[in-house]
C-alpha positions, 0 to 999 in steps of 0.5 A, a space after each residue: 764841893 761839900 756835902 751836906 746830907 740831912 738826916 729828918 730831925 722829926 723823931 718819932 714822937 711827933 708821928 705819934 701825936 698827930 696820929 694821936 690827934 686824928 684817931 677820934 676824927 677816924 674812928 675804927 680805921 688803920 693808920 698806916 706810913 704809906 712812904 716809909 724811906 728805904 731809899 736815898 732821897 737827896 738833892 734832885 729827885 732822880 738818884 740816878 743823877 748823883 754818884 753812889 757814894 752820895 747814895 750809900 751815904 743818903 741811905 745805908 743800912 744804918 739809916 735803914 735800921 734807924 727808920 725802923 726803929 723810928 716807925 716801929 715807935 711811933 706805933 703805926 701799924 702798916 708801914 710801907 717802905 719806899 725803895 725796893 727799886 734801888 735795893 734791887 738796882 743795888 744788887 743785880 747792877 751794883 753787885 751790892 746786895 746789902 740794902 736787899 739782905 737787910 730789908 730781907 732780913 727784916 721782912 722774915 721777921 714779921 
């Protein structure tokens, strides 16, 4: 079978306007990402449905980093990721640690 996985084609820009847009309706209050992706997210809502390598490919640390550099652009000031369940699942069921050492990693940074 094939597969297809889609990558948002949303760049960080369009966040930014509408974040742009609202402010003066929402003055003097913080505009926050409420579900940053750091998980797989594909075709069928429980990722425990489809095979590892489907979920590696969905969300990787590539990925990750690239949801970062997305969110960091657009300028909201909170960002608050979706998917340390599957990080730790990744670590102490999977023994893969890398998704958990990359976010660690990340967080030690703010």
């Amino acid at each position: 079978p094939v597969r297809k996985v889609v990558w948002s084609t949303f760049g960080p820009g369009l966040f930014w306007l509408k974040r742009k847009i609202l402010e003066p309706f929402f003055p003097n209050k913080k505009f926050m990402v409420a579900e940053l992706q750091g998980e797989p997210y594909g075709p069928v809502i429980n990722f425990a449905d489809y095979d590892l390598g489907l979920q590696k490919e969905l969300m990787n640390v590539s990925r990750f980093q690239e949801t970062i550099r997305r969110a960091r652009k657009a300028g909201f000031q909170e960002n608050y990721f979706w998917g340390v369940e599957w990080w730790y699942w990744l670590k102490e069921k999977q023994n893969d640690p890398t998704m958990w050492n990359e976010a660690k990693a990340v967080f030690n940074q703010l």
